[in-house]
C-alpha positions as CSV (number, residue, x, y, z in Angstrom):
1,X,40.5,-17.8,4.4
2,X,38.6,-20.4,2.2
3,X,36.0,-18.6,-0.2
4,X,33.3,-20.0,-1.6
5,X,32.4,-17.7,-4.1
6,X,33.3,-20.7,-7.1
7,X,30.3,-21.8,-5.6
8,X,27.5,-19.6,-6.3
9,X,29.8,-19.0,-9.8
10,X,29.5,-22.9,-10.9
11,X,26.0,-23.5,-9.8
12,X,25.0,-20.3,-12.0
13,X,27.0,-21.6,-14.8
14,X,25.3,-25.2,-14.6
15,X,21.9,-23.4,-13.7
16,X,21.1,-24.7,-10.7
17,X,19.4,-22.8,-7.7
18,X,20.1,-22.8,-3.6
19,X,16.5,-24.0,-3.7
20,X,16.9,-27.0,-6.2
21,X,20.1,-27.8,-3.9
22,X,17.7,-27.9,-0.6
23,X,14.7,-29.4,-2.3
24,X,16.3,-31.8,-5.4
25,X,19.5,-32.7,-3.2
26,X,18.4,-32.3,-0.2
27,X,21.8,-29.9,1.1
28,X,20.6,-28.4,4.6
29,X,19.3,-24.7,4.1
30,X,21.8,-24.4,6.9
31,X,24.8,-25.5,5.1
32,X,24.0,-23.0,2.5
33,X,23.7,-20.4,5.2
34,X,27.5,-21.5,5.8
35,X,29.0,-21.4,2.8
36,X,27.2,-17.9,2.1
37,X,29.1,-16.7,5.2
38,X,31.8,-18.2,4.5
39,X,32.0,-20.6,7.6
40,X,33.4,-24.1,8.0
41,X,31.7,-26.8,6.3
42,X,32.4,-30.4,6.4
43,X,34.8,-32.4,3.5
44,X,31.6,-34.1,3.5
45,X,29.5,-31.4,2.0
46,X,32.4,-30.3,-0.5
47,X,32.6,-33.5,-1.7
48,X,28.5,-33.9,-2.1
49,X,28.2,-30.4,-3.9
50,X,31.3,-31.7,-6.0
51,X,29.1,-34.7,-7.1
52,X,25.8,-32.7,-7.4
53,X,27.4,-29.8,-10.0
54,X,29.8,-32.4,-11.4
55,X,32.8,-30.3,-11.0
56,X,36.3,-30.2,-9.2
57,X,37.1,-28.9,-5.5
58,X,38.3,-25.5,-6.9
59,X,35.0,-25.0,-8.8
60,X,33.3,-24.8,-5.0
61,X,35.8,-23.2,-2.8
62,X,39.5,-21.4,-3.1
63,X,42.4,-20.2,-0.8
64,X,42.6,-16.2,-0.3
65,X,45.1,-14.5,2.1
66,X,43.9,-12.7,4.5
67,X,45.8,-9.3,4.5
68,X,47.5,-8.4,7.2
69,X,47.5,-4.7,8.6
């Protein structure tokens, strides 16, 4: 399963808010919604938040195993 808890780490690191990201970048308030759920996103928006918080891929979203029962 992709997480995207680097995420909402590296924008609190570089200070910046879900609502600069909708207002300042202009990121949909629905792509948000995604990534907070963990939900498919587009290469598209990885690559846009990568530019925004000037960071690498892994700084927005790693790999974790899903366990299995």
């Amino acid at each position: 399963m992709i997480s995207y808890q680097p995420l909402w780490d590296t924008m609190k690191h570089k200070g910046i808010t879900q609502y600069q990201l909708i207002h300042k970048y202009n990121v949909s308030a629905g792509q948000l919604s995604r990534l907070r759920a963990n939900q498919n996103v587009s290469t598209n928006t990885l690559n846009t938040l990568c530019e925004i918080l000037d960071c690498e891929l892994s700084d927005v979203a790693c790999y974790k195993k899903l366990q299995s029962n």
